[in-house]
C-alpha positions as CSV (number, residue, x, y, z in Angstrom):
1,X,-81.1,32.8,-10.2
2,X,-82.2,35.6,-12.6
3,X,-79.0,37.1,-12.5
4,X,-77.2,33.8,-13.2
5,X,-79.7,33.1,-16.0
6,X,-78.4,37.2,-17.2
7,X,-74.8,36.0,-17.0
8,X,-75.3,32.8,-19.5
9,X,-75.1,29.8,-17.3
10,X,-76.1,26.7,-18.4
11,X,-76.6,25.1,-14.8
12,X,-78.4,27.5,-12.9
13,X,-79.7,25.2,-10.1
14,X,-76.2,24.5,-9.3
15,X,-74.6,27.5,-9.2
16,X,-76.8,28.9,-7.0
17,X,-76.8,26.4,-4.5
18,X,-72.6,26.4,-4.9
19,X,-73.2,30.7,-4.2
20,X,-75.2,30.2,-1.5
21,X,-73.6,27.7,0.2
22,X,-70.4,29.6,0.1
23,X,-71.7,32.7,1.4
24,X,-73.4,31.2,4.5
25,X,-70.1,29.1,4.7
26,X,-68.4,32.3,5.0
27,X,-71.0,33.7,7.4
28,X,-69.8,31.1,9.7
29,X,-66.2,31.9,9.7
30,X,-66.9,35.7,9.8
31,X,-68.9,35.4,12.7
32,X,-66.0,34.0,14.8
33,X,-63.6,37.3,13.1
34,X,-66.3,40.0,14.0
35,X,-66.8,38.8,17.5
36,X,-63.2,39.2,18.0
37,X,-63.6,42.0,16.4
38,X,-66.2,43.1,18.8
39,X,-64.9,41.9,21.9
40,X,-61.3,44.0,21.3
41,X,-62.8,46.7,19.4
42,X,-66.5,47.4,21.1
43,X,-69.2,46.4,18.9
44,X,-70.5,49.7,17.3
45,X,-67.2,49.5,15.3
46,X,-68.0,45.8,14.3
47,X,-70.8,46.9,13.0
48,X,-69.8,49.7,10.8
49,X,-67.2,47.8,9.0
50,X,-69.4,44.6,8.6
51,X,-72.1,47.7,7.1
52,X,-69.4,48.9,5.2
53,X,-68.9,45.3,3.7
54,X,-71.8,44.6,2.9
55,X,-72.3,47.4,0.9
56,X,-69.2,47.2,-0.9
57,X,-69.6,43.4,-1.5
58,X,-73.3,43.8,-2.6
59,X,-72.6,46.5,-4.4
60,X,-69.6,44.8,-6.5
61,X,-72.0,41.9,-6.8
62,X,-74.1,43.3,-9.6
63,X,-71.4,44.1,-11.9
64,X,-69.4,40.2,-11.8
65,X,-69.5,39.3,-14.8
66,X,-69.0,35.1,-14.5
67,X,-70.3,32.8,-12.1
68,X,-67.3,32.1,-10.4
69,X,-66.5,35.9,-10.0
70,X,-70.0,36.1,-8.5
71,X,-69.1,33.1,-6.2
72,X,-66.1,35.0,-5.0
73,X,-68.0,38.1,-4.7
74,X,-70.5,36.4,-2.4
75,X,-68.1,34.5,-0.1
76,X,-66.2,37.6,0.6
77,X,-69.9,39.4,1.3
78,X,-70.2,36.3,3.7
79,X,-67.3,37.3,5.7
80,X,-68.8,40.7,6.3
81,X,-72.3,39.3,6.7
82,X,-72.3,38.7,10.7
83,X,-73.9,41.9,11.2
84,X,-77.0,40.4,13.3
85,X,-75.2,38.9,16.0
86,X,-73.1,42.3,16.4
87,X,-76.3,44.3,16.5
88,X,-78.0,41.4,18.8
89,X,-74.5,42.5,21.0
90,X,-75.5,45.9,21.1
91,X,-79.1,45.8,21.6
92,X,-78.9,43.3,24.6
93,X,-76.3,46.0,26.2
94,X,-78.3,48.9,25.5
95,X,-82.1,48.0,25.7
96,X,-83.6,46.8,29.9
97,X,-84.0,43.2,30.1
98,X,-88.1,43.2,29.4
99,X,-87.9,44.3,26.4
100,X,-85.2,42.3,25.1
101,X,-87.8,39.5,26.4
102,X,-90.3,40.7,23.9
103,X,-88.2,41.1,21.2
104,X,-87.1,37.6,21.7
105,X,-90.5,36.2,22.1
106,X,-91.4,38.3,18.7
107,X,-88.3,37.1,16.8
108,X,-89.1,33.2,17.8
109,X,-92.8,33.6,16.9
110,X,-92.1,34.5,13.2
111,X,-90.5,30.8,13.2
C-alpha cells in the first residue's frame, strides 16, 4: 500500500487487493509448472530458478513505475513464487521421517 500511495494512486484499497490477487493467482498456476519442473528436472534446480525469479521479479518490483506495471510485475513474481512446495519436495527426500513429523507438527501449530 505505501508504495502504491508513492506511485499516485487514487484507489489504493483496490489496487492492492487486484496485486494481490493476481500474484497468488499466479502462484497457483506456477505451482503446477515448477512441479513439472521438478518432477523432469529434480527439484534442487526448481528451486534455483523459482530463487532466481523471485529475485529478479522483486527486485524489478521497486522500480515500476504505474500500478498496472506493478500488477504485471507481481503476477509474473507469482509464477516464480512456488518455492515452498519445491523446498517441502526436497526436505521430505532428504530429512528421516521423525523429524519431518516435528516440523510438520511445528508448521501446523503456528496456525
Amino acid at each position: 500500500p505505501y508504495f502504491l500511495q508513492e506511485l499516485g494512486v487514487a484507489n489504493i484499497a483496490l489496487w492492492t487487493g487486484i496485486i494481490v490477487t493476481a500474484q497468488f493467482a499466479a502462484v497457483v498456476l506456477g505451482n503446477n509448472v515448477w512441479g513439472a519442473v521438478s518432477d523432469r528436472f529434480g527439484p534442487q534446480r526448481a528451486i534455483q530458478a523459482t530463487m532466481a525469479g523471485d529475485a529478479l521479479f522483486f527486485g524489478l518490483s521497486a522500480i515500476a513505475t504505474r500500478p498496472w506495471s506493478l500488477l504485471l510485475i507481481r503476477f509474473l513474481a507469482g509464477l516464480f513464487s512456488p518455492l515452498v512446495p519445491a523446498l517441502a519436495c526436497v526436505f521430505a527426500v532428504l530429512t528421516p521421517a521423525e523429524t519431518t513429523t516435528g516440523i510438520g507438527r511445528y508448521a501446523l501449530s503456528l496456525l
